[in-house]
N, CA and C of each residue as an Amber inpcrd file, in Angstrom:
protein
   399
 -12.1570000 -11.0480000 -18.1340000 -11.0050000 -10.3140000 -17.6490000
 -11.3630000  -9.6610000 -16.3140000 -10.4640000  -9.6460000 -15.6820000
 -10.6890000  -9.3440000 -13.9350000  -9.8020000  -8.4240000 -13.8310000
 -10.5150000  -6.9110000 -13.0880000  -9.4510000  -5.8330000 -12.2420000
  -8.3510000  -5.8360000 -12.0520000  -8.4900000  -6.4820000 -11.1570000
  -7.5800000  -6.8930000 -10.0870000  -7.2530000  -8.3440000  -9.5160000
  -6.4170000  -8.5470000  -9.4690000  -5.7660000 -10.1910000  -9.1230000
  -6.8940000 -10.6270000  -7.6590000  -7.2950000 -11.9420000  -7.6890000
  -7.9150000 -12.4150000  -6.5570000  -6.6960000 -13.3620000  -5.8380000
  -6.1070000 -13.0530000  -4.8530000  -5.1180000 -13.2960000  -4.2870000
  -5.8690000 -14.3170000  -3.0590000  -6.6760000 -14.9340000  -3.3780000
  -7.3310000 -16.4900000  -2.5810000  -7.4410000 -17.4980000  -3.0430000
  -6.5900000 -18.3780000  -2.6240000  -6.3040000 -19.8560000  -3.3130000
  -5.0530000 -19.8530000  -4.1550000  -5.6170000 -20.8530000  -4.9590000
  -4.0130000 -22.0220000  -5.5120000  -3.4600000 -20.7720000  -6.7240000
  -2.2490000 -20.3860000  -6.9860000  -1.6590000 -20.2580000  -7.5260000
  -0.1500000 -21.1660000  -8.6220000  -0.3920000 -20.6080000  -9.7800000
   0.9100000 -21.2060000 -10.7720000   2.0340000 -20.2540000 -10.4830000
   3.1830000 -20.2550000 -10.6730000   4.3260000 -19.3770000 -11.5920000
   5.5680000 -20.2140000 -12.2820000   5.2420000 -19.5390000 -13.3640000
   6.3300000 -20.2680000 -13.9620000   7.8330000 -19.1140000 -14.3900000
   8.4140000 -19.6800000 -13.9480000  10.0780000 -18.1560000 -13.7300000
  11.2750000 -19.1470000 -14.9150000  11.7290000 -18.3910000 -15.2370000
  13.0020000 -18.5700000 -16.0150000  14.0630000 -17.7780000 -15.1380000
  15.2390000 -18.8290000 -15.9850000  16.4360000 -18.6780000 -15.2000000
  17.3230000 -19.0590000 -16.1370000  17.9520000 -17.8620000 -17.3930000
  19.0320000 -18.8280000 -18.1250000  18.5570000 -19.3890000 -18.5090000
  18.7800000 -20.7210000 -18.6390000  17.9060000 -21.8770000 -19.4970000
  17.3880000 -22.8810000 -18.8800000  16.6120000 -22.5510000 -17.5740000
  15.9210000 -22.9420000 -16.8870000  14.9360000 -22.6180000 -16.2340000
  13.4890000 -23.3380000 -16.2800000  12.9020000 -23.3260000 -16.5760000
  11.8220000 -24.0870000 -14.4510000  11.4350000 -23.1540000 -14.2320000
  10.9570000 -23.1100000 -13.1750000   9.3940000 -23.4060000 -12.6090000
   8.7100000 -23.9800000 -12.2750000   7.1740000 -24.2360000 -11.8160000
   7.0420000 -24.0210000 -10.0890000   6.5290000 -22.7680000  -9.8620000
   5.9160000 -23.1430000  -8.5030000   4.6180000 -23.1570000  -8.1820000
   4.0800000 -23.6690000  -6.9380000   2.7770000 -23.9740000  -6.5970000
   2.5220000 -23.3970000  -5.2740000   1.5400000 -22.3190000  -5.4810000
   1.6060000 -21.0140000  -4.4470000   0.2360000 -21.0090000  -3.8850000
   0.4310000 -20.6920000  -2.7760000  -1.5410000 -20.6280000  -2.0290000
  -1.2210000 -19.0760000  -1.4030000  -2.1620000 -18.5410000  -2.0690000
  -2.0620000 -17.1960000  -1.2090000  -3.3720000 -17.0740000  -0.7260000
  -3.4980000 -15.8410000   0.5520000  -4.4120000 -15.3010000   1.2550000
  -4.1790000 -14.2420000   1.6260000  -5.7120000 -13.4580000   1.7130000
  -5.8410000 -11.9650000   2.0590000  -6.4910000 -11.9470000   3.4090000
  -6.2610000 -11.1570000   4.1040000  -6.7870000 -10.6360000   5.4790000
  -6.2960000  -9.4530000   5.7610000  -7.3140000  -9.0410000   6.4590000
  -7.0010000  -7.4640000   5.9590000  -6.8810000  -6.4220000   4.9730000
  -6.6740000  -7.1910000   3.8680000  -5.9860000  -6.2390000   3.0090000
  -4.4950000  -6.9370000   2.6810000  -4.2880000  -7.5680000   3.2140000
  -2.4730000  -7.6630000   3.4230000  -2.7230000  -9.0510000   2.7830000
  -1.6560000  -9.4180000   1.5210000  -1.5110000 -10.3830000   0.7960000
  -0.3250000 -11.5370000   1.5790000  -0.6130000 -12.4250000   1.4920000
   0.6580000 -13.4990000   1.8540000   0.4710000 -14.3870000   0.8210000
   1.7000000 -14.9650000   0.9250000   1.3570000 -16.9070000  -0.0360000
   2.5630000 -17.7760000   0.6620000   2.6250000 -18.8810000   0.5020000
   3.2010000 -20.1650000   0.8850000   3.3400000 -20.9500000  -0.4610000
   4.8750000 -21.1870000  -0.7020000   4.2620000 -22.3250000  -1.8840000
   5.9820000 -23.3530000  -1.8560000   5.9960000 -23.9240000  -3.1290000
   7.4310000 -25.0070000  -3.1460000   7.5810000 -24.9470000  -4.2870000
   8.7310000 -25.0680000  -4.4860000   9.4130000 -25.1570000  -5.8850000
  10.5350000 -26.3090000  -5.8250000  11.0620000 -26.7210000  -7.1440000
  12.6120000 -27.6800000  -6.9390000  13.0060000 -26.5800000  -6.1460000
  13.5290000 -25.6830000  -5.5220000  14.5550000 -24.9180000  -5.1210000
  14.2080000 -25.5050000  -3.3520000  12.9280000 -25.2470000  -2.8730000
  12.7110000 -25.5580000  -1.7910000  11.3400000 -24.7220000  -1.4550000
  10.9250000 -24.2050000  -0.2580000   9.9500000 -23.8040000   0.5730000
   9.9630000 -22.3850000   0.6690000   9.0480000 -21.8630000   0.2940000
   9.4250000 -19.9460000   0.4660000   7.8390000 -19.3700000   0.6270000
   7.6570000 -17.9930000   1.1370000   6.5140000 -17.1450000   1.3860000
   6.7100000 -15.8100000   0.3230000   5.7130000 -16.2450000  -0.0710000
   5.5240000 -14.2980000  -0.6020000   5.1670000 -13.0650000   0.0970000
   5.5570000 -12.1570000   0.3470000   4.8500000 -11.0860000   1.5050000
   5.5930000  -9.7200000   0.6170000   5.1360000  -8.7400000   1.0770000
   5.4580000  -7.2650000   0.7190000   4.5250000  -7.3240000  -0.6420000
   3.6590000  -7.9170000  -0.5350000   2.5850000  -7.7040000  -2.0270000
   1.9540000  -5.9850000  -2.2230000   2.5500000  -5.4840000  -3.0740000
   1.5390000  -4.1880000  -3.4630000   1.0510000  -3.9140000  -5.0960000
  -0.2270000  -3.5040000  -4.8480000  -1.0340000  -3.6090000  -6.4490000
  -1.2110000  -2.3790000  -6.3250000  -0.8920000  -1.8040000  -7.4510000
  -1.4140000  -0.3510000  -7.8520000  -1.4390000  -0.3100000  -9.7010000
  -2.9830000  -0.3550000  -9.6920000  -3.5290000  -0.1130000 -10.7650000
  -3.0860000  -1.8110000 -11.6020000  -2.4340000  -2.1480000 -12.3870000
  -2.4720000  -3.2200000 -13.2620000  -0.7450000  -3.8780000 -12.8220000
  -0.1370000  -2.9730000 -12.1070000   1.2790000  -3.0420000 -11.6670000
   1.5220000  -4.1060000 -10.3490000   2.0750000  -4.8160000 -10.2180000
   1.9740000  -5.6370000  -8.7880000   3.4650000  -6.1200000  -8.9180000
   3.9310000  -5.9130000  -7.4760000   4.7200000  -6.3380000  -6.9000000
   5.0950000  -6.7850000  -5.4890000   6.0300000  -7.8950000  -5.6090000
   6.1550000  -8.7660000  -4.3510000   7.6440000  -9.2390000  -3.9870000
   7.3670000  -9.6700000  -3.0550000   9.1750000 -10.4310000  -2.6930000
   8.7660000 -11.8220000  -2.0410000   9.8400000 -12.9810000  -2.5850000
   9.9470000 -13.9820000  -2.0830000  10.6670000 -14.7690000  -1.6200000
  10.9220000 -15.0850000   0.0550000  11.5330000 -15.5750000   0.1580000
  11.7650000 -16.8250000   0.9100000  12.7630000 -17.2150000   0.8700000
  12.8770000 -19.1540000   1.1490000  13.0170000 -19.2540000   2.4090000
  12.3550000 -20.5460000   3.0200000  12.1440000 -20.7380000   4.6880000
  13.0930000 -22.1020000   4.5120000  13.1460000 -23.0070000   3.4490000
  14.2390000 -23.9020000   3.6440000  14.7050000 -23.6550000   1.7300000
  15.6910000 -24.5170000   1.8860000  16.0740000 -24.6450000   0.1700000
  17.2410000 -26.3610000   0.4020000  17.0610000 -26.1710000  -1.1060000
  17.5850000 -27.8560000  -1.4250000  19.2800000 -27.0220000  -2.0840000
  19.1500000 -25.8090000  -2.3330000  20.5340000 -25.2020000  -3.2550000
  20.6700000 -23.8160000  -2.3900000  21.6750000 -23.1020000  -2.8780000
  22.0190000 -21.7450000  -2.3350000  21.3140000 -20.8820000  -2.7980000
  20.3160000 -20.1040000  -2.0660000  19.3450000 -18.9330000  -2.6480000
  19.5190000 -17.9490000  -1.8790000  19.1640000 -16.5640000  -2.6730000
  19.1950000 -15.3530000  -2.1470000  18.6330000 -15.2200000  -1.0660000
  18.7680000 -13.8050000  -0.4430000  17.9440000 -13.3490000   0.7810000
  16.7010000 -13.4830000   0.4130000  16.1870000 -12.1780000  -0.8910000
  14.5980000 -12.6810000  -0.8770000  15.0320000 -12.2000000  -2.4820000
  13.7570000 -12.4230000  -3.2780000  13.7000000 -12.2770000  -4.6840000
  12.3590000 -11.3010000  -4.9080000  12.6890000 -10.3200000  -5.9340000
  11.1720000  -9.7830000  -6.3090000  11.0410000  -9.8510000  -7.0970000
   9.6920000  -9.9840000  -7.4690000   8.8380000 -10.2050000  -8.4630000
   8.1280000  -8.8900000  -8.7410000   8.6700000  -8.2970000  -9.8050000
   7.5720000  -6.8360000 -10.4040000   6.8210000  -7.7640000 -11.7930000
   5.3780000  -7.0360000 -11.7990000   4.6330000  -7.5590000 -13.2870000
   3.6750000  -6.7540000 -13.4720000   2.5870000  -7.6400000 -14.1180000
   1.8290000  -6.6090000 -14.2550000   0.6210000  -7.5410000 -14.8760000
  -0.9920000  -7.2400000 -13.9980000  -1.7520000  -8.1520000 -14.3790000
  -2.2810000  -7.6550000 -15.5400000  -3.0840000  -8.4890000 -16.3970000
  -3.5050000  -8.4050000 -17.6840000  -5.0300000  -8.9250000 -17.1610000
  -5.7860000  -9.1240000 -16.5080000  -7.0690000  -9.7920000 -16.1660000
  -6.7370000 -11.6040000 -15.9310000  -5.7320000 -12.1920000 -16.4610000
  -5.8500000 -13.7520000 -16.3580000  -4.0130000 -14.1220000 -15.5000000
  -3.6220000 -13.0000000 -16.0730000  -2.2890000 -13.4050000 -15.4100000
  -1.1200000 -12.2820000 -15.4750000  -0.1400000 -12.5480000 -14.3310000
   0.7210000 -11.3100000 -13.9230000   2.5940000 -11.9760000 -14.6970000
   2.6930000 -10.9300000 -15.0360000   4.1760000 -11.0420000 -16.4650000
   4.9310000  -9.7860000 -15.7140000   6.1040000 -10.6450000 -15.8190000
   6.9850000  -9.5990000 -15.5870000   8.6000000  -9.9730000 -15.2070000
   9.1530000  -9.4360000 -14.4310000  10.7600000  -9.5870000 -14.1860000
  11.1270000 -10.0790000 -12.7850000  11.8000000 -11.2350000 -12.5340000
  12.0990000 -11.0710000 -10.9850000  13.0060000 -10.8570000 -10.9720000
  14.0970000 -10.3700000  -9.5760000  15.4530000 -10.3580000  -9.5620000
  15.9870000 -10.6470000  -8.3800000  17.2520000 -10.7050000  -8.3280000
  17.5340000 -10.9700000  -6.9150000  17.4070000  -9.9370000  -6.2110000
  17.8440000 -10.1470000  -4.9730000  18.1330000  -9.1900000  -3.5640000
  17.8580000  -7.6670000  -4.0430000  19.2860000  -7.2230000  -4.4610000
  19.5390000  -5.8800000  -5.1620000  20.3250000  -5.8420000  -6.0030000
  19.9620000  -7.0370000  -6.9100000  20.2430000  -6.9720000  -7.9550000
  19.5340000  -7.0580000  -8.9320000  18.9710000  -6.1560000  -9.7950000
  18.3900000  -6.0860000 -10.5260000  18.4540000  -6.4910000 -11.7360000
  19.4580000  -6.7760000 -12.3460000  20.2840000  -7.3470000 -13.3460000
  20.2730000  -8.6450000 -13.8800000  20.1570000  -9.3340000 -12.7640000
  20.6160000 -11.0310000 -12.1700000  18.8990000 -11.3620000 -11.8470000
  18.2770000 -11.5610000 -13.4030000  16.4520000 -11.7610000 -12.8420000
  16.7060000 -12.6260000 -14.4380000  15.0320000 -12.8800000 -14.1420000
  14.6090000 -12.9780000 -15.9490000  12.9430000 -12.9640000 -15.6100000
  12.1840000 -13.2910000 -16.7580000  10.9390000 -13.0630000 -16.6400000
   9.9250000 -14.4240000 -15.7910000   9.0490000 -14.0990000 -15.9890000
   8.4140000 -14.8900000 -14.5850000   6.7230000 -14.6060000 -15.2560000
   5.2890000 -15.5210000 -15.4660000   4.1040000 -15.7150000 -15.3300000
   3.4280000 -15.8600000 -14.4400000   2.9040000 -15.3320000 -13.3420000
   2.3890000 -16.4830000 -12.4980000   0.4030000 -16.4140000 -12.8900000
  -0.2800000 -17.2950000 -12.2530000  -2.1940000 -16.8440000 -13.0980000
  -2.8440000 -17.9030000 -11.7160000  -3.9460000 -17.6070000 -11.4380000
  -4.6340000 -18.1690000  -9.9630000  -5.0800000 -19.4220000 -10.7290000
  -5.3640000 -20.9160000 -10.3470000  -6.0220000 -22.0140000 -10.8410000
  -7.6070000 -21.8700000 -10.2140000  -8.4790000 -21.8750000 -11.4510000
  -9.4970000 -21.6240000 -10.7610000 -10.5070000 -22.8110000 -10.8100000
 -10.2380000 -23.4810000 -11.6350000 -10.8220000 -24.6720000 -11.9330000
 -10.2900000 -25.9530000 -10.9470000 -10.7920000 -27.0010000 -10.6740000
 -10.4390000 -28.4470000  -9.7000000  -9.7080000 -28.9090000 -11.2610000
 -10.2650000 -28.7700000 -12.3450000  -9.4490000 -29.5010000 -12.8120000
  -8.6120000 -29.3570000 -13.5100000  -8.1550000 -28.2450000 -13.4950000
  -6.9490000 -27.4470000 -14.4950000  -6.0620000 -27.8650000 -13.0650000
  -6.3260000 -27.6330000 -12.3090000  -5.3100000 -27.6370000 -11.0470000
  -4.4850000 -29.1070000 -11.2590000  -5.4720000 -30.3390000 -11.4090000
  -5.5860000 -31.7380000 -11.2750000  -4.4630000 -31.8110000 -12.5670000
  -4.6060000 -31.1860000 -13.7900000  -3.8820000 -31.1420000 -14.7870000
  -2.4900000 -30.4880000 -14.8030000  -1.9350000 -29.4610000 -14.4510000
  -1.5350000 -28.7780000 -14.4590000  -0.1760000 -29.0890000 -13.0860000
  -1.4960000 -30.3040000 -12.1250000  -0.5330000 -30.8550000 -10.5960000
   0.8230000 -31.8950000 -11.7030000   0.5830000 -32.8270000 -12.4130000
   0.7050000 -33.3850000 -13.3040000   1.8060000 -32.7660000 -14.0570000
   1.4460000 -31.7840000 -14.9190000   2.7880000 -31.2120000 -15.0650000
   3.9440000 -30.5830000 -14.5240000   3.2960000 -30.3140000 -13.4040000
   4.4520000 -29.6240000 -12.3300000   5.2570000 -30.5570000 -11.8030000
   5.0070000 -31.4310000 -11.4930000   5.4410000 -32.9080000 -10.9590000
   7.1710000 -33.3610000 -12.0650000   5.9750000 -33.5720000 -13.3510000
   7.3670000 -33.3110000 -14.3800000   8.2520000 -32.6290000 -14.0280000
   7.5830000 -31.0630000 -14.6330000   8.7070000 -29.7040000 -14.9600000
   9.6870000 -30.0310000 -13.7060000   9.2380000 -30.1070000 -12.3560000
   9.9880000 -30.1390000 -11.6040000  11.1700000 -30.9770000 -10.9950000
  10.6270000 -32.1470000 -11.4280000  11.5900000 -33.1680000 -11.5900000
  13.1850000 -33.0020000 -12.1140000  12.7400000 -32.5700000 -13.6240000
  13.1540000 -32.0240000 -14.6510000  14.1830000 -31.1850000 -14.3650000
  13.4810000 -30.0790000 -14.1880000  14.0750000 -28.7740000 -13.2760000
  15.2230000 -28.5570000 -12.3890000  14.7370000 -29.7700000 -11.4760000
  15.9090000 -29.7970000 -10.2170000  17.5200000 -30.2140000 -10.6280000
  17.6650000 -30.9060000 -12.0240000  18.7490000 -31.4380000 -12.3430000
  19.4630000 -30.1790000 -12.8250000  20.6510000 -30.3820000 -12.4660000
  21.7320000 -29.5160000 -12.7510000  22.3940000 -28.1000000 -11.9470000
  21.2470000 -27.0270000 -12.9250000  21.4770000 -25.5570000 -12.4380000
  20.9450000 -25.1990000 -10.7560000  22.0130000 -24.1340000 -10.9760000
  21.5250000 -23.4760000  -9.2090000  21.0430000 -22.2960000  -9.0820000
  20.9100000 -21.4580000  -8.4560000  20.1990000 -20.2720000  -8.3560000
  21.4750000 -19.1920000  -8.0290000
């Protein structure tokens, strides 16, 4: 079990939505101090930024640089790490209401990643049919 989240390298999250069911694939980096990430989802292309950790609590906002559907301004993500992975609620803009829960956990292994690339591939496939954001 780990402190604090290591916010270098490949990241999972998996978000619900209603009855859908979400996988993204996130690379974050620290400099400075100051957290970023880059990642893709079925929805499209988005950055994480405004990252703040205090104590086991972490929160962030994410938002989309292109999209395949209509998405919010930005989305946040509040959770809360446990040593292996961060749980919690995202929501829209300012709406707090209009969220559901969300996992995301760092891949630390080549081959959980290799495994895990594999299922995302699916989920996402999967995923993209139908619902919108």
């Amino acid at each position: 079990m780990k402190d604090r989240p290591n916010f270098n390298g490949e990241w999972r999250c998996r978000w619900l939505q209603r009855n859908r069911v979400g996988i993204e694939k996130i690379m974050f980096s620290t400099e400075d101090n100051v957290v970023t990430g880059k990642g893709v989802d079925s929805d499209g292309t988005f950055v994480y930024d405004e990252v703040v950790i205090e104590g086991a609590s972490v929160s962030m906002v994410k938002r989309y640089i292109t999209s395949n559907i209509s998405v919010p301004m930005f989305m946040r993500y509040e959770g809360t790490w446990d040593g292996s992975q961060i749980s919690g609620w995202w929501h829209q803009a300012y709406h707090y209401d209009y969220g559901d829960n969300f996992e995301m956990w760092p891949i630390e292994e080549e081959f959980e990643a290799s495994e895990i690339t594999e299922e995302i591939v699916e989920e996402v496939h999967a995923g993209s049919k139908g619902a919108t954001r």
